[in-house]
Every structure is written in structure tokens, then in C-alpha cells.
MARZA-926215 format. One record per residue: residue in one letter; x, y, z of N, C-alpha, C in turn. Coordinates in steps of 0.001 Angstrom, whole numbers, plus 524288, in hexadecimal, padded with zeros to 5 digits. Example, Ala and Ser with C-alpha at 12.3 -4.5 7.8 and 13.67 -1.06 7.14 Angstrom:
2
A833867E9C681E788300C7EE6C81E78833907F31C81E78S832327F73681BA8835667FBDC81BE4832648001E81EBE
END
This chain:
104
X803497FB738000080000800008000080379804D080000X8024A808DF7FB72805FA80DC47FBD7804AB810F98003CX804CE8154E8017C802AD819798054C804B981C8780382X8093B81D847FF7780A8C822D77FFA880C6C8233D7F928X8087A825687F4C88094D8212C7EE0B80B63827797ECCBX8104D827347E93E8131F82C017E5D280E8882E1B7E27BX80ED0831507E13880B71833747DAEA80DEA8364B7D89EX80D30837677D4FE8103783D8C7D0D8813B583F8E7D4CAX8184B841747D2CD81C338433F7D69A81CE7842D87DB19X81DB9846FD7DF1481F81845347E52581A65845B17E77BX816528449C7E690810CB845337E8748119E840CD7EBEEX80D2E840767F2A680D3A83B6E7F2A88073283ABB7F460X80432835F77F3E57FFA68352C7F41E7FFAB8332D7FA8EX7FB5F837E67FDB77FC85835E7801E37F78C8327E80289X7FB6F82D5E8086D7F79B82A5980AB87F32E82D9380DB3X7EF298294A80F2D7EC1082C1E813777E8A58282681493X7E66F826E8818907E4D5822B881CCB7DF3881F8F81B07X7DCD5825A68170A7D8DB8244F813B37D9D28202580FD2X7DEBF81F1580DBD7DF1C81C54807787E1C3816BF80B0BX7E363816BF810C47E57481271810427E45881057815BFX7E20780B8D816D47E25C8098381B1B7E3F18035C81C9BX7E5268023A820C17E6217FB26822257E1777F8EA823AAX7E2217F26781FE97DD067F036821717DF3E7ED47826E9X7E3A87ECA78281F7E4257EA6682E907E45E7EE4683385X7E5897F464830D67E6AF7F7B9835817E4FD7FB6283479X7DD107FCF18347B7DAD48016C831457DC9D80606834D4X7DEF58062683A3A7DEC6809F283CEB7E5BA80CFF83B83X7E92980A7E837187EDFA80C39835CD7EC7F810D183269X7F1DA813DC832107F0CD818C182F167F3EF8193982A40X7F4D281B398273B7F8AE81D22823557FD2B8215D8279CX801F481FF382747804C4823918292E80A588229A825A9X80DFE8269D8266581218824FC8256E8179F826E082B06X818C1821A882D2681C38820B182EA7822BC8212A82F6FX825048249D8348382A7B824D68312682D4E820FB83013X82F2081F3D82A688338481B5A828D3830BA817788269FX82B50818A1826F982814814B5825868244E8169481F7FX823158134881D2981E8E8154681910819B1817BC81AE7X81595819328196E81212819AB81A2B80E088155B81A48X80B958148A81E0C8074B8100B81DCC80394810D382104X8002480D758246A7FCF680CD88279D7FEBD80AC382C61X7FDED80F7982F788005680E748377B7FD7581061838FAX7FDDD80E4983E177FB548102784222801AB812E384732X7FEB68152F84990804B48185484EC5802FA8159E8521BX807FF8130E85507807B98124F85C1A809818163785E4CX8088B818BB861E780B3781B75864F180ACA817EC86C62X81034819E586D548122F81784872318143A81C8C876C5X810F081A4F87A53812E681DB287F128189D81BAE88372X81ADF81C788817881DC381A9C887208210881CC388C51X81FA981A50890E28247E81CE889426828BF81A1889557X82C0581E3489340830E081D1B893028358481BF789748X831B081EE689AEC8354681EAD8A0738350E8184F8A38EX82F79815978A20682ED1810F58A42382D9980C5089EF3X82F9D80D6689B4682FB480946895C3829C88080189623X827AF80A06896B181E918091A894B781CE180CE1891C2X81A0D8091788ECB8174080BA588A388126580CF688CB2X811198117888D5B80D198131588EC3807D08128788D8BX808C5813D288740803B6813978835F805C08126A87ECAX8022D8101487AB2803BF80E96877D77FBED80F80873AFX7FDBF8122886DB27F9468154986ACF7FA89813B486651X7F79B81139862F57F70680F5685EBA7F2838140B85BB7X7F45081744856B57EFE081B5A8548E7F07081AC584D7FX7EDE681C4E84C8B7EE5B81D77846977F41582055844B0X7F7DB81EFF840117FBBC8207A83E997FAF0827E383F18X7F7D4826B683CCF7F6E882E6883A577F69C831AA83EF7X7F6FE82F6E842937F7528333E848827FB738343884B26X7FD3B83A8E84B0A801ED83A6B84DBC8029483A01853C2X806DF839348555480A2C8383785A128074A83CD685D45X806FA8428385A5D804F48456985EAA7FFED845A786078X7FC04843B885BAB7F776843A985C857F44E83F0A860D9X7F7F583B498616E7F75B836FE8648B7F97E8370686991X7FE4A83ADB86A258016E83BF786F2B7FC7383E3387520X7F96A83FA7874037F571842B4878877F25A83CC087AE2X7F05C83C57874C67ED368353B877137F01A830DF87B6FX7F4D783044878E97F7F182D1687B587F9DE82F3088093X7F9B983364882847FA548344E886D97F620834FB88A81X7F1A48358D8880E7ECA2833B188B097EB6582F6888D2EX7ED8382BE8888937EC388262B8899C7F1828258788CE2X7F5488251E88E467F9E78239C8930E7F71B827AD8966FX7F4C282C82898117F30782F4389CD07EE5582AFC89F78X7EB14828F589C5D7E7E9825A089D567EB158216489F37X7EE2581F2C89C5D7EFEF8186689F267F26881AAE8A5CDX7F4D581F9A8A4927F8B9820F78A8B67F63B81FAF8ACAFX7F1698217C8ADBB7EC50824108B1337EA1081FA98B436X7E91781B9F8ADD37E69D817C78B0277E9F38123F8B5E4X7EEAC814688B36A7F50E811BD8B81E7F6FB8168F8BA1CX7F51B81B9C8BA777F59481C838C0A97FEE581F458BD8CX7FCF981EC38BABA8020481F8E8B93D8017C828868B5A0X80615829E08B7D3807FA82FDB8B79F80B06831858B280X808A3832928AD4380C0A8362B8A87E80EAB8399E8AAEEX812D3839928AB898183883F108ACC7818868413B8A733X81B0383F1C8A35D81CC9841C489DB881A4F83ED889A2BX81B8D841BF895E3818558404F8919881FC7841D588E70X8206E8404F889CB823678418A885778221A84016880E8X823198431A87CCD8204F843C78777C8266783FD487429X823CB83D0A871D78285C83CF086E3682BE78405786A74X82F8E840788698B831D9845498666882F1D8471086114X82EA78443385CF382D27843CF857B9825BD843DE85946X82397845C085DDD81D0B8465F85E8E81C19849A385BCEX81E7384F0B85D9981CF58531F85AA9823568556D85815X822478572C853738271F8583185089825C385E8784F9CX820F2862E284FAB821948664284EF1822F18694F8530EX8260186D9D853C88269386FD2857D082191870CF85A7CX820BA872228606981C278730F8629381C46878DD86522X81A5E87BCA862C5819298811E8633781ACA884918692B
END
């Protein structure tokens, strides 16, 4: 399956989620990946603390969603587990590459 077809000169015909889907994984997306082609993924994202080697949380979402847009959720959901064990968030840290534009 192509996702990404040449035409007349340096044109390129883009994918989009409409023209292509999986019959084993309808909830995957069209994305493109670094180092990778473009295809159909889905993102994990992983919480961990680092100070005691546990994964805190762990979020499975649609490819097409970024890191920042999912970063608020995922800390809802560990404030909740925290709560429910009686257990205290001190810090939070962002990964480096979260946000890449400067912040005002």
C-alpha cells in the first residue's frame, strides 16, 4: 500500500486517514514516523518514575495526537491512581523534544 504516490514534478499527493484504513487495527492512524515510512500507528505514551524504576501510567491514543495534547490527560489519570494509594506527586518533568517552540 503507497501513502505517499509522486505526481508531475516535486508535487506530493498527500495521505489522509479518510483514503486509508486497517482491517485488523480500525482505531490506527496514518502518521509518519521518525526514520520510519509513513503508515498506520497508533502512540503509547509512558509515565515513569525514575527515582523508584515504576511505570506509573501507561496510554495507548490515536497516532495523529500529539505528546502535548495528551500530556494534561495523563497526569490526571496518575493524580487519580496516586489518590487512590494514598501516594504524594512532588514533580512532574516534561520531556525535552514536548514542546520545541519557544514558550512566550
Amino acid at each position: 500500500m503507497k501513502f505517499v504516490e509522486k505526481e508531475k514534478g516535486n508535487n506530493r499527493k498527500k495521505c489522509s486517514n479518510k483514503d486509508y484504513s486497517s482491517k485488523t487495527d480500525p482505531d490506527s492512524r496514518v502518521a509518519q514516523k521518525p526514520g520510519k515510512k509513513t503508515d498506520l500507528y497508533n502512540s503509547t505514551h509512558f509515565s515513569v518514575d525514575d527515582l523508584n524504576n515504576i511505570i506509573t501510567d501507561t496510554l495507548t491514543v490515536y497516532a495523529d495526537v500529539t505528546n502535548s495534547a495528551i500530556l494534561l490527560e495523563i497526569l490526571e489519570r496518575i493524580k487519580k491512581r496516586f489518590q487512590r494509594y494514598n501516594l504524594i506527586l512532588r514533580a512532574v518533568a516534561r520531556p525535552k523534544l514536548l514542546f520545541r517552540k519557544k514558550l512566550k
